[in-house]
N, C-alpha and C positions, 0 to 999 in steps of 0.2 A: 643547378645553381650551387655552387658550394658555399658555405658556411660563412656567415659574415662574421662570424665572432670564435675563431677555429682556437683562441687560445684562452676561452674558458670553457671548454668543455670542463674539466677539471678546474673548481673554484681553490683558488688560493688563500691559504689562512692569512688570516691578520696576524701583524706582529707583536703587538701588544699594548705597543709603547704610544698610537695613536690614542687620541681623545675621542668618548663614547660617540658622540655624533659624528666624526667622520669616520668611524668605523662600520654605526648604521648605515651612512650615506653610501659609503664603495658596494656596504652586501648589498642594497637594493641595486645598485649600478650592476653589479654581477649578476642577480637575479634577470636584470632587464635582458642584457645580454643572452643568460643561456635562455630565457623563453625566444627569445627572438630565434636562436638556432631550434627552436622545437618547431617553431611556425614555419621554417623556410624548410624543413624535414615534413611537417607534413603538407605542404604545398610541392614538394619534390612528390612524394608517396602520387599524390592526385594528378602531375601532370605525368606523371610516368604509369597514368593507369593501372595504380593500386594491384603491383604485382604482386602473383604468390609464389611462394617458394624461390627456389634461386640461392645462388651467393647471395652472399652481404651488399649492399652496396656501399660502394666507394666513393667520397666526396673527390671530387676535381680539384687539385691545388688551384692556386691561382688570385687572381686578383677579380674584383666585382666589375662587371661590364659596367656602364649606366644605369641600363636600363635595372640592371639583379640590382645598384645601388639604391635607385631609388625605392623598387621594392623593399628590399631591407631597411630603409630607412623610415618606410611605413609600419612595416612588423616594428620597430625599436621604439616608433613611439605609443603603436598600442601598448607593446609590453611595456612601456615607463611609466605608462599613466596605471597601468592597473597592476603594477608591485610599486607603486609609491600612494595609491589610492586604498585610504582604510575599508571604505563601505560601509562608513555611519559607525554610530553605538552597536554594541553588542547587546542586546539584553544578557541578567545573568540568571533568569527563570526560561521556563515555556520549550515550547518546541523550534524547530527550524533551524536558525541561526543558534540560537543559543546551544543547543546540543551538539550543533555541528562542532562551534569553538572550544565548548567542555571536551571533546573528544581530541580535537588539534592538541589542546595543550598537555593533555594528558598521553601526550606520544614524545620519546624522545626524536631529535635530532642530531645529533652523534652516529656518523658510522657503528664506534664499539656497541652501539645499545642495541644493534641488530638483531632480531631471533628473541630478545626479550620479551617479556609481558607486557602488557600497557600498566602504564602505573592507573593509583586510585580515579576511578573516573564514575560520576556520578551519572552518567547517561545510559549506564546501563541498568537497563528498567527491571522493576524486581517488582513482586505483588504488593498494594498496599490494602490495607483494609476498607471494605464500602461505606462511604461516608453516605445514608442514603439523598442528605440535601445537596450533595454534588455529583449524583451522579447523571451524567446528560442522558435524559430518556425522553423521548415523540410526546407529546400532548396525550397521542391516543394512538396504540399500534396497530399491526394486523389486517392494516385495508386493504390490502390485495392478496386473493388465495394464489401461493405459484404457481398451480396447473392452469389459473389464465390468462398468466403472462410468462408463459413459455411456449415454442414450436411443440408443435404435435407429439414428436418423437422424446424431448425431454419430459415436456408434461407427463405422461405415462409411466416416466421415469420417476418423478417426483409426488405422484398422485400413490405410487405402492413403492415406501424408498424399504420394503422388508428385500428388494431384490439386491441391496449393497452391503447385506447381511455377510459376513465369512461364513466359512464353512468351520466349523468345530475341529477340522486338522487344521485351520491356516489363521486358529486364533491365539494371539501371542499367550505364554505363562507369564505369571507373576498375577500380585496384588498390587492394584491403581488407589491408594488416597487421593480423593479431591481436594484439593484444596480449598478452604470454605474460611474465609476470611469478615467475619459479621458479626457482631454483639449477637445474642438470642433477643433483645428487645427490640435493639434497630431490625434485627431480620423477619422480625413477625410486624412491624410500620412498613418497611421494605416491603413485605408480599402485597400489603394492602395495596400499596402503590401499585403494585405488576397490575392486581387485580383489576383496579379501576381504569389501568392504562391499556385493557385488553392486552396484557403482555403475557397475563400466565391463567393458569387453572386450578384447581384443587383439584385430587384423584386421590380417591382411597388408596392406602400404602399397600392391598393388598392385591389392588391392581396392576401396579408395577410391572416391569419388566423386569428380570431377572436375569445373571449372566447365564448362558447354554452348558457353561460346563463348574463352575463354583456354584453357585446355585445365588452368587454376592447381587442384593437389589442395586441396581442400574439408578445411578443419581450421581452428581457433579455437584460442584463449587461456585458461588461465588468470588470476584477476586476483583479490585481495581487499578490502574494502571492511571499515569498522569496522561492528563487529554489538554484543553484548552487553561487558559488561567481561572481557577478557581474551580474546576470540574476536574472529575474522573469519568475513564471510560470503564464502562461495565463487561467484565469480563466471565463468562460460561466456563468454568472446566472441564470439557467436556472430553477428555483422556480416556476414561474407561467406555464409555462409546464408541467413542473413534476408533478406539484398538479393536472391535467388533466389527468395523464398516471399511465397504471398499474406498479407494479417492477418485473421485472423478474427474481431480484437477488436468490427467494429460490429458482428457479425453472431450472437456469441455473448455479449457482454457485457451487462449488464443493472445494474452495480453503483452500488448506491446513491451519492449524496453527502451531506454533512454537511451541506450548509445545509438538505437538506428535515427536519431537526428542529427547523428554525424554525415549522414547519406545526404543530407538536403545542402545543395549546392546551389548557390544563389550567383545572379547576375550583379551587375554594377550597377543597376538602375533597381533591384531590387531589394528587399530587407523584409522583416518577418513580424509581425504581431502572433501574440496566440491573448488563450481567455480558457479557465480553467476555474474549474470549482467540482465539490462534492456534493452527492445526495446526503441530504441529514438523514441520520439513523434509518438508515438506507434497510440493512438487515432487519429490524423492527418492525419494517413495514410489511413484510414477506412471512404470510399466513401458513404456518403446517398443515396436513391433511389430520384432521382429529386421530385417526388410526396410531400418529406420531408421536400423540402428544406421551402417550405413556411412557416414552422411552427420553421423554428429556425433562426428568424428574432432577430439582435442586436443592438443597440444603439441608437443614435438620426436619423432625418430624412435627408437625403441626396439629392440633388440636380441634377438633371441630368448634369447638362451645368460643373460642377465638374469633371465629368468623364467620358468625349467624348471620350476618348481613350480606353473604356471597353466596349460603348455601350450606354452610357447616352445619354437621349435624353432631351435637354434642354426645361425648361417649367415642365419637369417630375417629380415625388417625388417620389425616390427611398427608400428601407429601404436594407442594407447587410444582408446577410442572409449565417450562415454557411452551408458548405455541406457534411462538415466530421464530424465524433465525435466528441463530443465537452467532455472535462473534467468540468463539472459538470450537464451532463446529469445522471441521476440515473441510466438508464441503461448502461452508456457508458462502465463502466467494464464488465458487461455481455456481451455486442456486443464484445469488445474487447479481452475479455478470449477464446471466445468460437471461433473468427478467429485466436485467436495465435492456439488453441490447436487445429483448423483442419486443418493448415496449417502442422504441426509437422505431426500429423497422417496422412497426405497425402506423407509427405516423409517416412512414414516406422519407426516415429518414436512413442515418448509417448506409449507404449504399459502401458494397466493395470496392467501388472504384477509388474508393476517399478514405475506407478504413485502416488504419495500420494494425498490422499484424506481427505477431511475433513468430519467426520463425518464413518468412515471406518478404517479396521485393517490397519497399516503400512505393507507396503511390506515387506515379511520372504526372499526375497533374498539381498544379499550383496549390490546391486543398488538400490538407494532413488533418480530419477534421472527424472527431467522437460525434457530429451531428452533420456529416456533410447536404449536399443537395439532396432537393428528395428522390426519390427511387419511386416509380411504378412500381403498379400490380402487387401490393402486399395486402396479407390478409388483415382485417381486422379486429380489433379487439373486442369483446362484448362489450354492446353498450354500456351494462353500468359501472363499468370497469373506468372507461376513459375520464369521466369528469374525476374520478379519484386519482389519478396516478398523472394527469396533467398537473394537477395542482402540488405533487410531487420531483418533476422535472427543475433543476435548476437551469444556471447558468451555460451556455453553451462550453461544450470542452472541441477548441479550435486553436488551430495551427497553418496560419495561412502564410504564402509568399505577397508582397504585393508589390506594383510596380513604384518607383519613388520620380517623383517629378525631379 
């Protein structure tokens, strides 16, 4: 089908001398135009069976048959309606929308500004300091140990994680400051909080763990980053770790990306619902092996005679020590993927026939679905495991076709 609108490929300046609104008015006219040549290009792409390689291809001079008319004229008025359609308020806090628009305007549009920098753009996230009454933490952490909400062969993994150790030739040089962003008053209210939230421990400092080859004690930062309206997300530094430990991510990860829903090709009778949400403090909930906890030591040093009511022992020099996931451990999403998705396949759910994969064909049946149908013959979880980690499943995450009356 050649191109219904072959003479703006190339958009033409305004000449100056018009008045501000009919100069808006032509650019969105323009706009509609070249989207509409983007939709008959990729509906060319799809009927011509998405070749690879090859020359270029060449549009067909020529005039629109009918039938290409009418087509085009369906592409011209989705594209009219959505470059003359705002999409509500913007908000000018928060996440989503908002960040997205602070980032649009903060890019030129000018060919010459090409290869430049972005100007000042407030979306790019930098550390802020722990406010501790904002920062979003679980009721109570640590309900589930990972090794029983992971397969056999991870679990083993995660029950002695001393095996993702480097080797002392393939540990990087240099010195890692953590970043530790906390008053000393809010950060000793702060521990109490972990305390009581089953989030951390006390360990004498002289338990620690130690680097292999500086001899520098092994401990991280706190740090907070903007989360929801009026919260921060609590942030682990956990760099000088990480540079000691292997990544598991190619080796456990599997997670989809967004462009393979470009693959889902729907019929004329069809159209698409989905339904999506997150675990809360997902990480949180995901218990270390005590062996672990030594090595994800946090902030300044602490005083015993501070916190007799946990167990301090005055005269002693404590250091907190997380015991659940921490979000900025490099593995944390791999621990954490691979307990949501045995937790699911324990109930009968995630089957592969409905899972999306990354790096894999998209599923040929009607369900693209984080919970599809259930699946036989999967193992169970320990009893006392399930009533705790049901009551942690949200919202289903689905993607379905369905048929439209």
């Amino acid at each position: 089908m050649p191109l219904p609108f072959a003479d703006v490929v190339t958009s033409r300046e305004s000449t100056g001398t018009e008045k501000s609104f009919a100069i808006r008015r032509e650019k969105k006219k323009i706009a509609a135009q070249q989207m509409t040549n983007l939709l008959v290009t990729v509906a060319n792409f799809f009927e011509l069976g998405c070749p690879r390689g090859g020359p270029p291809l060449v549009f067909a001079p020529g005039e629109l048959n009918s039938v290409q008319a009418q087509a085009a004229q369906r592409f011209f008025d989705d594209a009219e309606f959505f470059c003359a359609h705002s999409g509500g308020p913007v908000p000018f806090a928060g996440r989503g929308r908002a960040r997205l628009n602070d980032m649009i305007l903060s890019l030129g549009s000018r060919y010459s500004e090409s290869g430049r920098k972005l100007k000042s753009s407030g979306t790019v996230t930098v550390a802020q300091p722990v406010e501790p009454d904002k920062v979003a933490l679980p009721p109570r952490a640590g309900h589930l140990l990972g090794t029983d909400v992971m397969c056999p062969e991870r679990a083993r993994v995660f029950k002695d994680l001393s095996v993702l150790k480097l080797d002392d030739d393939a540990i990087p040089s240099g010195h890692i400051r953590p970043c530790h962003m906390i008053d000393a008053d809010d950060e000793r209210r702060f521990i109490r909080m972990l305390l009581e939230k089953n989030m951390g421990v006390l360990i004498e400092e002289s338990e620690i763990e130690r680097h292999p080859i500086t001899g520098q004690l092994l401990k991280g930062g706190f740090f907070a980053v903007p989360h929801r309206k009026g919260k921060l997300r609590l942030i682990f530094d956990r760099r000088l770790q990480n540079s000691l430990e292997a990544d598991l991510s190619d080796e456990w990860l599997r997670l989809p990306h967004g462009s393979q829903f470009s693959e889902m090709l729907l019929g004329r009778d069809q159209g698409v619902r989905g339904s999506t949400d997150d675990l809360q403090a997902w990480f949180h909930q995901l218990r270390h092996e005590v062996g672990w906890w030594r090595r994800q030591a946090v902030g300044r040093r602490q005083l015993g005679e501070d916190y007799a009511a946990f167990g301090g022992q005055p005269g002693r020099r404590y250091r907190v020590c997380l015991v659940t996931v921490a979000m900025g451990d490099k593995n944390g999403v791999p621990f954490a993927q691979e307990a949501h998705e045995t937790i699911l396949r324990s109930m009968g759910l995630l089957s592969e026939a409905h899972t999306l994969r990354y790096g894999q064909g998209v599923p040929t049946q009607d369900l693209w679905s984080r919970l599809p149908q259930a699946a036989a013959g999967q193992d169970e979880l320990p009893s006392g495991a399930r009533p705790r980690l049901l009551s942690l499943l949200r919202r289903r995450r689905t993607f379905g076709r369905r048929r439209c009356c």
